[in-house]
C-alpha positions in Angstrom: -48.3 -5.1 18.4 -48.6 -2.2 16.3 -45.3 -1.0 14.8 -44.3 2.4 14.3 -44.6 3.5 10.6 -41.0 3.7 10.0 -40.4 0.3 11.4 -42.7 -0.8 8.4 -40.3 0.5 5.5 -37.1 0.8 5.7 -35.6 -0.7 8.6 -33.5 -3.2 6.4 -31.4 -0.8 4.4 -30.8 1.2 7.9 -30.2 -1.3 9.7 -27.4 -3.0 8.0 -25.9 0.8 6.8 -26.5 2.9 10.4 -25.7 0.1 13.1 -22.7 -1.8 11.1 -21.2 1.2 9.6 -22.0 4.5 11.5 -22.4 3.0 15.0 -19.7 0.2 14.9 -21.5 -2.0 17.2 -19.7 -5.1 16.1 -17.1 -3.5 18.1 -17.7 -3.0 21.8 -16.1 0.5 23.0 -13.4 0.4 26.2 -14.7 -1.0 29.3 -16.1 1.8 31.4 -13.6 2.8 34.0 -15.0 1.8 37.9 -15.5 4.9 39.2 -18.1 5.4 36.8 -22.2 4.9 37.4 -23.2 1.7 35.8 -25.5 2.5 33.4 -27.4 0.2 30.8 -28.8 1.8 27.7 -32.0 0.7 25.9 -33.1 1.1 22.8 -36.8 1.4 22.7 -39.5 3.0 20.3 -42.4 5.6 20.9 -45.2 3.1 20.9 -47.5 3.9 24.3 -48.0 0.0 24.6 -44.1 -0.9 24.4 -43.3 2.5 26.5 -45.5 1.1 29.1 -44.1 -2.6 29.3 -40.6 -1.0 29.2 -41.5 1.1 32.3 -43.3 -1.9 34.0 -39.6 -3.7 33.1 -37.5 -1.0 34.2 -39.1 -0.2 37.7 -38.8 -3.9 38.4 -34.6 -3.9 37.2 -34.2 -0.7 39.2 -35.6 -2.6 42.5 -33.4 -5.2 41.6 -30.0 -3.4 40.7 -30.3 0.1 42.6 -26.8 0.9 41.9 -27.9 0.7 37.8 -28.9 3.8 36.0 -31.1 3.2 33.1 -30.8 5.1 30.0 -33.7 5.0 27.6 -33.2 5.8 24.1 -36.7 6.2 22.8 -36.7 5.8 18.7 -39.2 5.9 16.4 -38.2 2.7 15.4 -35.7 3.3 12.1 -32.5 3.1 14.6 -31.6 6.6 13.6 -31.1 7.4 16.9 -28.4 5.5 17.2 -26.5 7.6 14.6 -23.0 8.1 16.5 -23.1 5.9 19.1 -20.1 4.2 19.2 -18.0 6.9 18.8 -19.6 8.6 21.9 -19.2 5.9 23.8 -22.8 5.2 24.7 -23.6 2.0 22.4 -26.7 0.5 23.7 -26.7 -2.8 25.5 -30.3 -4.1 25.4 -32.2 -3.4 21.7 -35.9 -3.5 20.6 -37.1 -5.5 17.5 -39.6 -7.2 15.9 -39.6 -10.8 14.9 -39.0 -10.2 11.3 -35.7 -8.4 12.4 -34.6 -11.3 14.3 -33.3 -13.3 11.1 -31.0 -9.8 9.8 -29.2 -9.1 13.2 -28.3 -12.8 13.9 -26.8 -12.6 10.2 -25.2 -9.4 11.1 -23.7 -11.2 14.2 -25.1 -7.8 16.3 -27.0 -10.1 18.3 -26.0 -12.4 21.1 -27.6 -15.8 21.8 -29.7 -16.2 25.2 -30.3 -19.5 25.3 -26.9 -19.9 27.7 -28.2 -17.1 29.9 -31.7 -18.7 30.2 -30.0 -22.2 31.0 -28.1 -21.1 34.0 -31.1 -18.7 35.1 -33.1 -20.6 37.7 -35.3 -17.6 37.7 -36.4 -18.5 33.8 -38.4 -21.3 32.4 -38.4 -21.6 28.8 -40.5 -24.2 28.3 -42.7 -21.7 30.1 -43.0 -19.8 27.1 -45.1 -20.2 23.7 -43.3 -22.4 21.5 -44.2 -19.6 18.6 -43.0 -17.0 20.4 -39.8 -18.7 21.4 -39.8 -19.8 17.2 -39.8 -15.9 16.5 -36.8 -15.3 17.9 -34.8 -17.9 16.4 -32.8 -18.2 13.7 -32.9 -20.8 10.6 -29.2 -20.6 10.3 -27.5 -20.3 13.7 -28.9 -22.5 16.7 -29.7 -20.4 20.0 -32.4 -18.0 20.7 -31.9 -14.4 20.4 -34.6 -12.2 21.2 -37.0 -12.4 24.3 -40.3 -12.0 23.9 -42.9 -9.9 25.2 -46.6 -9.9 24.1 -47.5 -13.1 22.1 -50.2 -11.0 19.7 -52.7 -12.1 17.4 -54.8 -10.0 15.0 -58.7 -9.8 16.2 -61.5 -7.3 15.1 -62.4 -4.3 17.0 -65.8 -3.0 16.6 -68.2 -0.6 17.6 -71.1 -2.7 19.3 -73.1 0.7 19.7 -73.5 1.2 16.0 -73.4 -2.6 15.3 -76.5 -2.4 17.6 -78.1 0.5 16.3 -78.1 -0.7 12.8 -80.2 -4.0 13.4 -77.3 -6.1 11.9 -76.4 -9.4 13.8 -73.8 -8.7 16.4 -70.0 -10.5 15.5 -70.3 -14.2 16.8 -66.5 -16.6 17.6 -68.3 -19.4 15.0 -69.0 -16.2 12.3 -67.8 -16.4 8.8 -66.4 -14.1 6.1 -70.3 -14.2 4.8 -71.8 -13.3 7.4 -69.8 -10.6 7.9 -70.0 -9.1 5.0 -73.7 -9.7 4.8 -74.0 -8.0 8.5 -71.8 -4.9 6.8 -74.2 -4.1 3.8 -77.2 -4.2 6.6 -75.0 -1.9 8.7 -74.1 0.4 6.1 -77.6 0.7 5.0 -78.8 1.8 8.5 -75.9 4.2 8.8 -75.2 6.5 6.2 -71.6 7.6 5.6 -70.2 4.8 7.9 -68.0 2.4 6.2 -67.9 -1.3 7.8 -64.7 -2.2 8.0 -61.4 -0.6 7.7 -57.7 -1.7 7.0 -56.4 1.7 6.9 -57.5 4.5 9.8 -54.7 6.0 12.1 -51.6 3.7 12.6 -52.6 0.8 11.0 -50.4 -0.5 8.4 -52.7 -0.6 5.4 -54.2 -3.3 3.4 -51.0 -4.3 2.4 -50.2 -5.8 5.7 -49.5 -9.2 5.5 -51.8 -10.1 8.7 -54.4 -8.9 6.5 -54.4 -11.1 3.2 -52.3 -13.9 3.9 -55.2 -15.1 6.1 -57.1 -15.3 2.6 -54.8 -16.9 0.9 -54.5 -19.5 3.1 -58.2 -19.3 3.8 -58.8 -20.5 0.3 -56.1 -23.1 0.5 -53.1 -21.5 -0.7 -50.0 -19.6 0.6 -47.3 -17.5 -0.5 -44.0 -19.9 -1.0 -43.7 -23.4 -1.4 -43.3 -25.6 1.8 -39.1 -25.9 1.2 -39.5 -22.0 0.3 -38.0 -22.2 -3.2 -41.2 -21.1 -4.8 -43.3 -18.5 -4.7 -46.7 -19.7 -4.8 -49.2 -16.0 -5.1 -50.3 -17.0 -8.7 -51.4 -20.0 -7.9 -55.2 -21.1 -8.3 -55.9 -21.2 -4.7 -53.6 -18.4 -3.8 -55.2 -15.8 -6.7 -59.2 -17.2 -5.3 -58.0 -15.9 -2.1 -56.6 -12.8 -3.1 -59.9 -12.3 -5.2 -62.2 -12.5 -2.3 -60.0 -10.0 -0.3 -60.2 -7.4 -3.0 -63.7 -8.1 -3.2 -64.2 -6.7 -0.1 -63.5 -3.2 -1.5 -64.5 -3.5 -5.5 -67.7 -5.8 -5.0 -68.7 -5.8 -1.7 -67.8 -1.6 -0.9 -67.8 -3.1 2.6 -64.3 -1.0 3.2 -63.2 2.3 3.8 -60.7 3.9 1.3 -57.5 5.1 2.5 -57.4 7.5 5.5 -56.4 11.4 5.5 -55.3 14.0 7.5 -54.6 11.0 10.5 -58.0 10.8 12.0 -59.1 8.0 13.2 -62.2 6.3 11.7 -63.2 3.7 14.6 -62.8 6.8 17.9 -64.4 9.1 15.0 -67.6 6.6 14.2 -67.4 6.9 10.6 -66.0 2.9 10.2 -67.5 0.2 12.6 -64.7 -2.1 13.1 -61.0 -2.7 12.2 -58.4 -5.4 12.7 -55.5 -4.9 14.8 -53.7 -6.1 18.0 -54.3 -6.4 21.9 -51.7 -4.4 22.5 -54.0 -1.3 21.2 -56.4 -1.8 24.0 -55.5 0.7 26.0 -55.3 3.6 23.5 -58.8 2.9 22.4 -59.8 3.2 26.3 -58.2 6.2 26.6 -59.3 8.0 22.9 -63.0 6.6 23.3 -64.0 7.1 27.1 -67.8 6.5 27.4 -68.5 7.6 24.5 -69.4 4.7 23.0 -69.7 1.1 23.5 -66.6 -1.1 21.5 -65.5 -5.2 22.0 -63.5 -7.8 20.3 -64.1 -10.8 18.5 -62.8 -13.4 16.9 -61.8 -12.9 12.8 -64.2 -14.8 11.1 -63.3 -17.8 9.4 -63.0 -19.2 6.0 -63.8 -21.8 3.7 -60.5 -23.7 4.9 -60.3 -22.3 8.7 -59.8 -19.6 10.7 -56.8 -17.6 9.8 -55.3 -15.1 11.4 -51.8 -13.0 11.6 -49.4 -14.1 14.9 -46.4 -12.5 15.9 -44.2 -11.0 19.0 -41.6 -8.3 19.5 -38.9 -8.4 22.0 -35.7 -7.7 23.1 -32.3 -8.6 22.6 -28.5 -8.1 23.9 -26.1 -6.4 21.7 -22.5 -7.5 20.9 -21.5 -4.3 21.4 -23.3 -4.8 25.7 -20.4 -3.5 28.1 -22.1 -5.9 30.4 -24.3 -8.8 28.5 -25.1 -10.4 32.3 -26.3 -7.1 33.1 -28.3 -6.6 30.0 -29.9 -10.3 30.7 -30.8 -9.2 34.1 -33.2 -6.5 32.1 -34.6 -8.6 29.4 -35.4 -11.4 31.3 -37.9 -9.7 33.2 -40.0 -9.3 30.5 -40.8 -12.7 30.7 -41.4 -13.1 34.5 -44.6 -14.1 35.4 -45.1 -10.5 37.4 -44.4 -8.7 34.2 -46.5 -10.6 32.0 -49.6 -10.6 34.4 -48.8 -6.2 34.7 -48.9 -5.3 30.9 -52.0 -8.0 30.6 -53.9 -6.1 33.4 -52.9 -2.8 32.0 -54.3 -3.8 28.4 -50.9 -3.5 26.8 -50.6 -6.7 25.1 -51.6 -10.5 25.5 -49.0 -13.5 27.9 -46.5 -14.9 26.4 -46.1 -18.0 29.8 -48.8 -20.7 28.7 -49.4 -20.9 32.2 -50.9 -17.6 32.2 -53.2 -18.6 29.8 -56.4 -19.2 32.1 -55.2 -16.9 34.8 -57.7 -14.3 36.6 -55.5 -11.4 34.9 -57.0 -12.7 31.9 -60.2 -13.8 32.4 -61.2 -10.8 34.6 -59.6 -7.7 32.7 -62.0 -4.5 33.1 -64.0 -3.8 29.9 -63.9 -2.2 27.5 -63.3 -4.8 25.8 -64.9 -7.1 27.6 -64.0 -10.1 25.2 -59.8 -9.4 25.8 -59.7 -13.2 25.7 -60.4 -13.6 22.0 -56.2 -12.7 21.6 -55.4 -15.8 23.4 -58.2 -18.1 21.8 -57.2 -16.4 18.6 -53.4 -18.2 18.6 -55.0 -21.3 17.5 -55.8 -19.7 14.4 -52.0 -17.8 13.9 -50.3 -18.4 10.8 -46.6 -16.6 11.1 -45.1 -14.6 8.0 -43.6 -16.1 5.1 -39.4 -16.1 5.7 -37.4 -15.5 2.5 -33.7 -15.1 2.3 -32.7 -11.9 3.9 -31.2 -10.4 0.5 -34.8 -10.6 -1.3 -36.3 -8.5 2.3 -39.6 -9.8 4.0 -42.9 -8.9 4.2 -42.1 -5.5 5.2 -38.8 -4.6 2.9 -36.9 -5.3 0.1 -37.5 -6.5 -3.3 -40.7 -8.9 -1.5 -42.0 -6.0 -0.3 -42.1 -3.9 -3.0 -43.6 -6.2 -5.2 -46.0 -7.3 -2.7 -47.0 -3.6 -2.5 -47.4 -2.8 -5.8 -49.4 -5.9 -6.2 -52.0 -4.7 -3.7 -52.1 -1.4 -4.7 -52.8 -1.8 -8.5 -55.1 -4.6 -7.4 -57.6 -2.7 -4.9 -57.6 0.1 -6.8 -58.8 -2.1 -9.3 -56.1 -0.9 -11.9 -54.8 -4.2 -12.7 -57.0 -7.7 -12.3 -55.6 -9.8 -9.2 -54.6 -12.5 -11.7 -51.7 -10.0 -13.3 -50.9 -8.4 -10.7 -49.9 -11.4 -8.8 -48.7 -13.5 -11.5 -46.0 -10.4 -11.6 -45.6 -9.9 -8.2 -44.8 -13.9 -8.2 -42.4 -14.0 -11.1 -40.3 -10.5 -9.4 -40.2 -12.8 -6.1 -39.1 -15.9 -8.0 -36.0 -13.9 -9.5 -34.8 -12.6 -6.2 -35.8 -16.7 -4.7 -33.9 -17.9 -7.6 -30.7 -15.8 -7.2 -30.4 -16.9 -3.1 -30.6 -20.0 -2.9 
């Protein structure tokens, strides 16, 4: 799924100030007096793929509790929305996150465990569910499972088969390779002037910092970014830096990639990039922005000299300790996971099953195109690789002191300010001091 930008930065320091401090949700407010409406409040996030699951979810809880209101607190994803909460009485029971959130809230003990709820639910089957999916919303240091999951997503490659085609350049096979993609972009760029192949940075993407996007390399080339007991940061090592190397290639030798977007437009609806990397759960926008206009698919990522690599990872939702009513709030998010649900927001092109048994179903195998290949997001999870965890005080992937020096790595590197050699052998030794200090 594609996060908000402000989920991508930020959300640490906010998280731990605004919900522990401002919004006091360690502490539940007075139980609502009977006479009152029931109401459950939900924290969501303006994403049109999660709005739509959440609306698919709430018309199904309203059928079931009729008596219920729902209140939808629609964020942008930085919690701000929150700001007061608890002191108006209207703490919300059922929160949206991401899996690298997971680890924080469970620390912050804001978070109830599920795993009791889904044992004494008939209506749930764990063992239903992707093991990785169910992994994502555990904890390493507290047993129990703590966030639901909704849209089991892998990162595939959207192109434009109309200018692929137009070109003369080979059309994107599932047994293609990082060569033969690059050597299909030069042709393609060739035939079309002032289109760039690939891009890591149009509208709502994260950037080619994203960790979906080079971590594939690194492993790819046979490295990876901490040790296998996660006391060392491995991104200088000789296999990690080839990695790197190749995917900054990509912009300083190859000139395969776009540079940095402006002004929000979108390269891929706009036709001046052919193809970019990015989530099921964008389907349906790119139906919507692109019409007939032209014709766009999926395919695989290629692979590289070790594999096929490519970024895995789920969002979900989860009960507060703060819930007036966690049964109630269970009743909510476990309908996310009911087969029902997860066939709806599959049909409607809002994100990929997390039920293995939905893997083969018809919903799958006969969604409408465009794109008519859907099915490379659930062939692709053989491929997934999850993020690297660190200890929650050195951040993640996407904050903190990791973060930052990930970023500034990146940055210095595909800019070509700084070789990829000493700009991870710093990134490694900043990461290494925060390892260092946590363990």
């Amino acid at each position: 799924m594609q996060w908000p930008v402000s989920v991508r930065r930020g959300w640490l320091v906010v998280l731990s100030s605004l919900l522990l401090v401002s919004c006091g949700l360690l502490e539940p407010p007075p139980p609502t007096p009977t006479s009152e409406p029931r109401v459950l409040r939900v924290y969501t996030v303006r994403d049109p793929a999660i709005e739509g699951v959440v609306e698919i979810v709430s018309q199904e809880f309203r059928r079931r509790h009729p008596d219920v209101q729902i209140e939808l607190i629609d964020g942008s994803g930085d919690y701000s929305e929150l700001r007061g909460s608890a002191a108006a009485g209207n703490v919300p029971d059922v929160v949206w996150l991401i899996d690298m959130l997971t680890e924080s809230l469970v620390e912050s003990d804001l978070i109830i465990d599920l795993e009791e709820f889904a044992r004494g639910d008939d209506s749930v089957n764990l063992a239903d569910v992707h093991p990785m999916a169910l992994e994502l919303g555990r904890s390493r240091k507290r047993p129990g499972l703590f966030m639901i999951p909704v849209s089991l997503e892998t990162i595939q490659m959207y192109y434009n088969r109309s200018l692929w085609e137009q070109s003369g350049a080979p059309l994107p096979r599932d047994d293609w390779t990082w060569d033969d993609l690059i050597a299909a972009c030069k042709r393609l760029q060739g035939a079309a002037p002032g289109v760039d192949c690939l891009s890591f940075t149009n509208a709502s993407l994260n950037g080619y910092a994203w960790w979906v996007y080079w971590l594939p390399w690194v492993r790819g080339a046979g490295g990876d970014a901490l040790s296998a007991d996660g006391t060392q940061s491995t991104l200088s090592s000789p296999q990690s830096l080839a990695g790197l190397q190749a995917y900054v290639d990509l912009w300083l030798t190859h000139k395969i990639v776009a540079p940095p977007a402006s002004g929000g437009r979108d390269c891929f609806v706009d036709q001046t990039c052919a193809a970019f990397f990015s989530f099921a759960g964008v389907a349906q926008r790119y139906r919507d922005q692109i019409g007939d206009r032209f014709a766009w698919d999926v395919q695989l990522v290629p692979s590289h000299p070790a594999g096929r690599f490519t970024g895995i990872g789920t969002y979900g939702f989860a009960v507060t300790r703060a819930s007036r009513d966690p049964q109630l709030a269970w009743d909510f998010v476990k309908i996310f996971i009911a087969p029902e649900t997860q066939r709806a927001l599959t049909a409607a092109h809002l994100g990929t099953p997390v039920l293995l048994s939905l893997s083969n179903d018809p919903t799958m195998m006969q969604l409408p195109a465009p794109p008519a290949n859907m099915r490379a997001f659930v062939i692709g999870r053989e491929a997934g690789i999850a993020p690297p965890r660190y200890p929650t005080a050195c951040g993640s992937v996407y904050t903190g002191p990791v973060a930052s020096a990930l970023d500034d790595a990146l940055d210095t590197a595909v800019r070509g300010v700084v070789s990829v050699e000493g700009a991870f052998t710093v990134a490694d030794r900043k990461i290494q001091t925060c390892l260092d200090a946590n363990r």
